[in-house]
C-alpha positions as CSV (number, residue, x, y, z in Angstrom):
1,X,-108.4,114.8,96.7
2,X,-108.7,111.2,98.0
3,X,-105.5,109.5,99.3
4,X,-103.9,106.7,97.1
5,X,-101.5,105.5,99.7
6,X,-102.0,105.2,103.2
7,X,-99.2,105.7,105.4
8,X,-98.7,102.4,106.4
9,X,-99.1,101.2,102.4
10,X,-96.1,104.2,102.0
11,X,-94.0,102.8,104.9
12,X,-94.4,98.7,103.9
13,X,-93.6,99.5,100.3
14,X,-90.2,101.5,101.3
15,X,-89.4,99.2,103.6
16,X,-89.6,96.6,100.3
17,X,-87.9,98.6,97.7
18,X,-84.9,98.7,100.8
19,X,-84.8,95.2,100.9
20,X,-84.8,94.5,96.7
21,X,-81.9,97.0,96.7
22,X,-80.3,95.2,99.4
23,X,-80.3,92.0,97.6
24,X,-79.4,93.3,94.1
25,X,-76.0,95.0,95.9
26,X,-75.5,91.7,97.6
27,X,-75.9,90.2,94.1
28,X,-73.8,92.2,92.5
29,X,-70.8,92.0,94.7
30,X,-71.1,87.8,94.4
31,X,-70.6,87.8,91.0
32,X,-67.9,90.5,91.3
33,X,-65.8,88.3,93.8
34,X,-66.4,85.0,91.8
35,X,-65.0,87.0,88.1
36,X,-63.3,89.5,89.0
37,X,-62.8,91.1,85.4
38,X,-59.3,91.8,85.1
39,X,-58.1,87.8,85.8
40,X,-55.2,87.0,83.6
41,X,-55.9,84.8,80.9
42,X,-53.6,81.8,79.7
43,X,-53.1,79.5,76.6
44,X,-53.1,75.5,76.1
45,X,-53.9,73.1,73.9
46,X,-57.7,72.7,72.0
47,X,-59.9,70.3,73.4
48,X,-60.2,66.9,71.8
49,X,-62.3,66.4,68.9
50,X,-63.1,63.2,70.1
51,X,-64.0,64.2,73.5
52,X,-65.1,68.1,73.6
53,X,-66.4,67.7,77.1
54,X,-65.1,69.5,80.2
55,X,-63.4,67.2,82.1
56,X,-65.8,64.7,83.0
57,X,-68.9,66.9,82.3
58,X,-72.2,65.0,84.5
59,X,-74.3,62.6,82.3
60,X,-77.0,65.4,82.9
61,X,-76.0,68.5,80.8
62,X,-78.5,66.8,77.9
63,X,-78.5,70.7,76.5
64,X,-74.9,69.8,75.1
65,X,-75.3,66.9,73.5
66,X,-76.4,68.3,70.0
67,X,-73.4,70.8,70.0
68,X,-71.1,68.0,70.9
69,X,-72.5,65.9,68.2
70,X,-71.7,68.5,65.7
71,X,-68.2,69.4,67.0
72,X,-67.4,65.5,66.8
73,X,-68.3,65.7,63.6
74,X,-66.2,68.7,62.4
75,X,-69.3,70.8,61.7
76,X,-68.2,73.8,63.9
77,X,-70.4,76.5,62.1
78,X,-73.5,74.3,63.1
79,X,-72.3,73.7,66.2
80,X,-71.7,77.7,67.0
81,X,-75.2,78.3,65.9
82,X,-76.6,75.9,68.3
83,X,-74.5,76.9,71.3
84,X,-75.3,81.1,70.4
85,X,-79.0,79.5,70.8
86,X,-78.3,77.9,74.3
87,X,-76.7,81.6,75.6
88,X,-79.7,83.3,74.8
89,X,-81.8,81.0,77.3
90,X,-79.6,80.8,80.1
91,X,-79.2,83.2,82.9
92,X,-76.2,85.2,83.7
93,X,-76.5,84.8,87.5
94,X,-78.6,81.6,87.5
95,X,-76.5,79.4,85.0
96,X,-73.3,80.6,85.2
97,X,-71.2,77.2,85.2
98,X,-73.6,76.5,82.0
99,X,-72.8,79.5,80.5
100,X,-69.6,78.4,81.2
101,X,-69.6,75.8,79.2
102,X,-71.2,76.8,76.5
103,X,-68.9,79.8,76.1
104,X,-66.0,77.6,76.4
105,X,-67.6,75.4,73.5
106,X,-68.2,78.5,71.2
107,X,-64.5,79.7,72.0
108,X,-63.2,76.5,70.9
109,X,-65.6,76.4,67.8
110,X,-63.8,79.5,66.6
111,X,-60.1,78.8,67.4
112,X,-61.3,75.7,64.7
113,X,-62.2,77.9,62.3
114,X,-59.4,80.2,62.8
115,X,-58.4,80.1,58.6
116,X,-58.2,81.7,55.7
117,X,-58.8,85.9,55.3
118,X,-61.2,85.2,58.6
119,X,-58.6,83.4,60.7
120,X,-58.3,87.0,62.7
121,X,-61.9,87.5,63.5
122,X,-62.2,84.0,64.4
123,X,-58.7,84.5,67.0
124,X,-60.6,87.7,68.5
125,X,-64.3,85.8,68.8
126,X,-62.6,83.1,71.1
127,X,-60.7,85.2,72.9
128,X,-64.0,87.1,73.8
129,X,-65.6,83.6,74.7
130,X,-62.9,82.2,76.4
131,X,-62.6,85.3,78.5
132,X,-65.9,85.5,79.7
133,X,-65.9,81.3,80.6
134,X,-62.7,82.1,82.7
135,X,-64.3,84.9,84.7
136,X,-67.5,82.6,84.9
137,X,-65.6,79.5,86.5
138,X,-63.6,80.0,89.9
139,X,-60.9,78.0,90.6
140,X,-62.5,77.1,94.1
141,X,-65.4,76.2,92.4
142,X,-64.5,74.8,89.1
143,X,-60.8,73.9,89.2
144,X,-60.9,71.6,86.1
145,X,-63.0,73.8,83.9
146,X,-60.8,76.7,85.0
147,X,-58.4,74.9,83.9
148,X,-59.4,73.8,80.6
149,X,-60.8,77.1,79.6
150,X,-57.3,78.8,80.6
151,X,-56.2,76.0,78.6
152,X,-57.9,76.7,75.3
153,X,-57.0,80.4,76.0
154,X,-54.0,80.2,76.0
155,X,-53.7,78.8,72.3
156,X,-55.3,81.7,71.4
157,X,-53.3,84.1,73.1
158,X,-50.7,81.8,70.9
159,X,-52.5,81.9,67.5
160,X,-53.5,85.5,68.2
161,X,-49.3,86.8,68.8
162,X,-48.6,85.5,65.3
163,X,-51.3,87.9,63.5
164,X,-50.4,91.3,65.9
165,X,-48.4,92.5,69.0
166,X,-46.8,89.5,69.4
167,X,-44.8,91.6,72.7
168,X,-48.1,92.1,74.4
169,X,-50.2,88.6,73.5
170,X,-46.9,86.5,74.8
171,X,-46.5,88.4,77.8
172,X,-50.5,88.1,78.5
173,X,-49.6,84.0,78.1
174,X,-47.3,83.9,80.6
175,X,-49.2,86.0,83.0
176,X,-51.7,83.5,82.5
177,X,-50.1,80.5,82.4
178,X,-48.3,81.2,85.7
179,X,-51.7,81.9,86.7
180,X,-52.9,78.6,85.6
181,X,-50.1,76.8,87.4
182,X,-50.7,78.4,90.6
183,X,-54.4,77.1,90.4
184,X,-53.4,73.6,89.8
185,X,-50.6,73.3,92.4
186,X,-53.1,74.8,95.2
187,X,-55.0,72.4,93.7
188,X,-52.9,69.6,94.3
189,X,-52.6,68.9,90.4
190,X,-49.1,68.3,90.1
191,X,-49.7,67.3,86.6
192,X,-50.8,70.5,85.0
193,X,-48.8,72.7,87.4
194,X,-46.0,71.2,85.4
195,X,-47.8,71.5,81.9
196,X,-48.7,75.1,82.7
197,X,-45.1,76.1,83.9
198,X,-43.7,74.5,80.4
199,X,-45.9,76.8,78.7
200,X,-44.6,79.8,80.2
201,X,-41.3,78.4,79.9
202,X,-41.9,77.7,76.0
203,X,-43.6,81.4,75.6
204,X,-40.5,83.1,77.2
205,X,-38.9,81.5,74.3
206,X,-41.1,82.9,72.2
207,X,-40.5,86.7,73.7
208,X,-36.8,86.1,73.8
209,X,-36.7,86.9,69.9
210,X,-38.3,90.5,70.2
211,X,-36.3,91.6,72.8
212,X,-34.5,91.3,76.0
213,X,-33.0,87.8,75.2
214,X,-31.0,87.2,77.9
215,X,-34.0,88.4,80.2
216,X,-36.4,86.0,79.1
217,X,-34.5,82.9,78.4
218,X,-33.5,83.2,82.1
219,X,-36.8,83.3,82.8
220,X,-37.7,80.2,80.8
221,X,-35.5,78.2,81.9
222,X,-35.9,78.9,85.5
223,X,-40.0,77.3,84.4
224,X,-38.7,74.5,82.9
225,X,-36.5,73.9,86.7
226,X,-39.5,74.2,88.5
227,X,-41.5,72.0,85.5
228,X,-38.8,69.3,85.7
229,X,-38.6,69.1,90.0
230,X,-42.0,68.5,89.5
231,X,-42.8,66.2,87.2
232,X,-40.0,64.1,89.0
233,X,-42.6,63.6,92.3
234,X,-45.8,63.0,90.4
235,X,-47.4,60.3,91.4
236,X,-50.8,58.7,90.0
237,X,-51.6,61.5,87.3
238,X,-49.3,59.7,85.1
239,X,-48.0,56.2,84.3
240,X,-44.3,56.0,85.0
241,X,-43.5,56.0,81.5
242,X,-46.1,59.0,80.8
243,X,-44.2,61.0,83.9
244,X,-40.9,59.8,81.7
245,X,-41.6,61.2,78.6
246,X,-42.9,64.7,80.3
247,X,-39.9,65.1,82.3
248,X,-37.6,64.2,79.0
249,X,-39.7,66.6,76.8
250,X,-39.1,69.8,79.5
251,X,-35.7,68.7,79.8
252,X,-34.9,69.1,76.3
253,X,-36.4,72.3,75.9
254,X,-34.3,73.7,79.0
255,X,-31.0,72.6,77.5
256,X,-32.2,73.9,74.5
257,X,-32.8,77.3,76.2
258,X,-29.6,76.7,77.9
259,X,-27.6,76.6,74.7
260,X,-29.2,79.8,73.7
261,X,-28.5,81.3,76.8
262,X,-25.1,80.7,76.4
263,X,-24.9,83.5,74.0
264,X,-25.7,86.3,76.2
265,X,-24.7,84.9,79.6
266,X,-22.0,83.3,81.6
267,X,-21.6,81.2,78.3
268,X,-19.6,78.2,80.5
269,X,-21.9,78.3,83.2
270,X,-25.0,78.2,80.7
271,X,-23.3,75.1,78.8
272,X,-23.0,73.1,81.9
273,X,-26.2,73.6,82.5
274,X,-27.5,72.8,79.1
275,X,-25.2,69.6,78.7
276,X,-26.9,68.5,82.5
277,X,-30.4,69.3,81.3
278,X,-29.7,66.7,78.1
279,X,-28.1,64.1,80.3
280,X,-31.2,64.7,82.8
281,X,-33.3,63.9,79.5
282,X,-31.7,61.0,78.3
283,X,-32.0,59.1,82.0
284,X,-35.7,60.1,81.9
285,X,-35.5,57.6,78.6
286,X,-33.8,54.6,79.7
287,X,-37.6,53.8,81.5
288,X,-38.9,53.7,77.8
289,X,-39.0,50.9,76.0
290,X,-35.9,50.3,73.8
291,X,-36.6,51.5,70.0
292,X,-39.6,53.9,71.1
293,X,-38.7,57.6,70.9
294,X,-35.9,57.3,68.7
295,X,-36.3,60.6,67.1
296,X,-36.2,62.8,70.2
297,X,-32.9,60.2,71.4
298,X,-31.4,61.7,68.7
299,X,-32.0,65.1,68.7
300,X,-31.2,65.3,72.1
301,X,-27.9,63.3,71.9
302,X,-27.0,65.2,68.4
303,X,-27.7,68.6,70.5
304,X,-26.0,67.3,73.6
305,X,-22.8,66.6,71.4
306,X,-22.6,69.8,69.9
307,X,-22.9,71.7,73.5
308,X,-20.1,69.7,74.9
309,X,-17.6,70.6,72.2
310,X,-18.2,73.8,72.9
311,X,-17.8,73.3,76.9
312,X,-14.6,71.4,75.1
313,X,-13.3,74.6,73.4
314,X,-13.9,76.6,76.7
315,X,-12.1,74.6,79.4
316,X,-10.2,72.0,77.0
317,X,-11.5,69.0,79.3
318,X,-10.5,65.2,77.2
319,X,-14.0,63.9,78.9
320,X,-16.2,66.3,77.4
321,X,-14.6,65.8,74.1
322,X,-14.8,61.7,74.2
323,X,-18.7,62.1,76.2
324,X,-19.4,63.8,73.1
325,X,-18.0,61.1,70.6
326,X,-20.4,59.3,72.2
327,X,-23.2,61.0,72.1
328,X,-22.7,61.2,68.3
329,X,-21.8,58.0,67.8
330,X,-25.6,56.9,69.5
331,X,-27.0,59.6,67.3
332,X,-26.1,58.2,64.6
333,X,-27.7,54.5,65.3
334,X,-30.4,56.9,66.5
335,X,-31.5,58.2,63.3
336,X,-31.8,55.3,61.5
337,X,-34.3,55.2,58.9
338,X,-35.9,57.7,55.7
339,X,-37.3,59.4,58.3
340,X,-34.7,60.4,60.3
341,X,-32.3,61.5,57.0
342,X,-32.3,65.1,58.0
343,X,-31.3,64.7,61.8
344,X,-28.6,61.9,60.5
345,X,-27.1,64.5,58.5
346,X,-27.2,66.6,61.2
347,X,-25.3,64.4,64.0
348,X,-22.9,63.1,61.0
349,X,-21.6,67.1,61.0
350,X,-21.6,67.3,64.5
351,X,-19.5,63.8,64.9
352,X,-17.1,65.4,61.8
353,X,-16.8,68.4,64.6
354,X,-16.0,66.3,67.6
355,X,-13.4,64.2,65.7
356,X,-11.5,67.0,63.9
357,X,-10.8,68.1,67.3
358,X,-9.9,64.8,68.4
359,X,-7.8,64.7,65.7
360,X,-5.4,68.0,67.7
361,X,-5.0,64.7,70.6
362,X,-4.6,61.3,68.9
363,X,-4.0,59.8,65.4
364,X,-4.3,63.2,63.0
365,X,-4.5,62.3,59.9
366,X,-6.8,59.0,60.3
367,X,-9.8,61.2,62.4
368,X,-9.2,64.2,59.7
369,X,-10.0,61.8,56.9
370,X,-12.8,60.3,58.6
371,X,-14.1,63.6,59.9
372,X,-13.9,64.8,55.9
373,X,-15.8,61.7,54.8
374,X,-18.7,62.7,57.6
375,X,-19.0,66.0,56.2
376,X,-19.5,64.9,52.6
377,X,-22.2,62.7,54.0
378,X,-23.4,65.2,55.7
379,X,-24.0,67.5,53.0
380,X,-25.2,65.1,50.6
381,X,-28.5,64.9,52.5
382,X,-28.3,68.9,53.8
383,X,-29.2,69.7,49.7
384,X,-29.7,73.1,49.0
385,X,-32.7,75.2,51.3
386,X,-32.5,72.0,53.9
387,X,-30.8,73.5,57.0
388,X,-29.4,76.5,55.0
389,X,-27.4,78.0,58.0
390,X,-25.8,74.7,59.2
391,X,-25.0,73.1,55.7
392,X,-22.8,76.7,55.2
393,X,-21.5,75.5,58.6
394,X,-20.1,72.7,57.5
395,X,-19.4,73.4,54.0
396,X,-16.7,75.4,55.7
397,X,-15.9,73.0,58.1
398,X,-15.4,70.4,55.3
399,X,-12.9,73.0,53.7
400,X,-11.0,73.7,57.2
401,X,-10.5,70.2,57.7
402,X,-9.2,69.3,53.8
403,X,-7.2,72.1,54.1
404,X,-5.3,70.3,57.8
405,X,-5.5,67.3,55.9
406,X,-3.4,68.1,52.9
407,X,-1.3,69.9,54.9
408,X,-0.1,67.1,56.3
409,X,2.9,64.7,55.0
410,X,1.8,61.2,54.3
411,X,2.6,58.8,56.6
């Protein structure tokens, strides 16, 4: 029988096949360092309509143009078609920051169509996408379209804990967002390390109402602390007055979680803390322009008002009880405006609190009547199934003070 393969023919194509495996381990192990498959996953915002780029994308990714035409345009079903074509042709090892992109575009297209008896499938799809863009951009590689695809994740992650486990999809957000804010500070992006800190902050929120409360509003507000420090040294990611309204917007939400805190733990020390986040907010607004932000000035000095009478009730100090006559009193030329009705109403009560206890310290029966007259205001614009819980509140707060107010011989 004649021989097919010499031994030299044998010996050259061994030593071949060695090499090929070689380099397909080699391979392998690259793409297993770059996306590693068990990265945690975050949350944030969708991308612009009007820009649906990455971040600056080059001039030369021509391949998205159609797709971004048709995502400007609203048409995400044509737009998913187009970019399911685009996977098909490029290479998982060769075109991985395309792939990328394209995935991140086809999450985002379904997050947009997240509606209706479909808005479930839709949630799931771009998670899948997303997922697949994260593992595909490194953050040594691709910080900003890390970033971004973390980003549109994490609205998802969001979107997804309002359908099912809402325990498990919050707690995956924060994971990821803390994930996401380490990136950016290695980075050197003090801007989104902040952004991505509030997030977890606003998600422990979130997980606060199923369980362990006192647990996870710790937690968030120890993000919004390190948010806050941070946004108080940017410099050049945001305008002065940008920086401004960032740090005021954290700092609200901390005394916010603050108050809430205050229920389950060290309820003085929580209060402070609360009433300092406010005041922290309201400095962060004296750099904006006077008359802009006039909803959030009052919502914040309405909120900071009601946390000081209750520091008041606790310790019985005269200057948080006239610091929050004040902050009521700018509420109210706060919430000027149709607009505003429902938050007027709702700093009227708290200044009808704040002076029926000044009315225990100075001139009784003048701060009683006037408190009464602020709580009839009050709820003639909380009308029935506005602010149900608060307008009770001061329905019997209305009848308390009456009540001192007849009791008392006329003067």
């Amino acid at each position: 029988m004649p021989q097919v393969f010499s031994p030299g023919w044998l010996y050259l194509f061994i030593i071949i096949m060695v090499i090929s495996l070689i380099r397909i381990f080699f391979k392998v192990r690259t793409i297993q360092r770059e996306a590693p498959m068990d990265r945690p996953v975050i949350q944030l915002d969708p991308v612009p309509r009007s820009e649906p780029d990455l971040d600056g994308e080059a001039d030369e990714d021509l391949l998205l143009a159609g797709p971004d035409a048709l995502i400007r345009q609203d048409d995400f079903k044509g737009a998913l078609g187009s970019l399911e074509q685009l996977l098909d042709d490029l290479s998982p090892t060769e075109d991985r920051e395309k792939r990328g992109k394209v995935l991140f575009r086809i999450g985002a297209c379904h997050s947009r169509l997240a509606t209706g008896e479909e808005r479930l499938q839709h949630i799931l799809r771009a998670g899948e996408a997303l997922r697949e863009s994260a593992r595909l951009f490194t953050p040594a590689r691709f910080l900003n379209h890390y970033l971004r695809v973390l980003g549109e994740l994490a609205t998802v992650y969001g979107d997804l804990a309002g359908e099912k486990s809402p325990t498990e999809n919050l707690t995956q957000s924060i994971r990821t967002c803390e994930t996401a804010a380490a990136s950016a500070g290695k980075g050197g992006l003090a801007g989104p390390e902040a952004m991505f800190l509030a997030r977890s902050g606003n998600a422990y929120r979130q997980l606060a109402s199923h369980g362990e409360a006192q647990v996870n509003l710790r937690r968030a507000a120890d993000a919004f602390e390190k948010a806050a420090t941070i946004l108080e040294t940017v410099e050049g990611e945001y305008a002065a007055e940008d920086a401004a309204i960032e740090r005021m917007k954290v700092l609200k939400v901390m005394g916010d979680t603050y108050a809430d805190l205050a229920a389950y733990f060290q309820k003085a020390e929580s209060l402070a803390h609360a009433a300092s986040a406010y005041e922290g907010a309201l400095e962060s607004l004296e750099i904006v322009e006077e008359g802009q932000h006039l909803k959030e000035r009052g919502v914040i000095l309405t909120n900071a008002g009601k946390v000081l009478l209750e520091l008041y009730d606790i310790e019985k100090g005269p200057a948080h009880l006239r610091q929050a006559l004040r902050y009521t009193r700018d509420a109210l030329d706060a919430t000027k405006g149709e607009e505003n009705l429902i938050r007027k109403g709702l700093a009227m009560a708290v200044m009808g609190d704040a002076l029926t206890r000044y009315s225990d310290v100075k001139d009784r029966q003048e701060n009683l009547g006037r408190a009464v007259k602020l709580y009839e205001a009050a709820l003639g614009i909380l009308k029935d199934g506005v602010q149900p819980e608060e307008r009770e509140r001061v329905k019997g707060a209305l009848a308390e003070a009456v009540g001192k107010l007849n009791a008392e011989p006329d003067s």
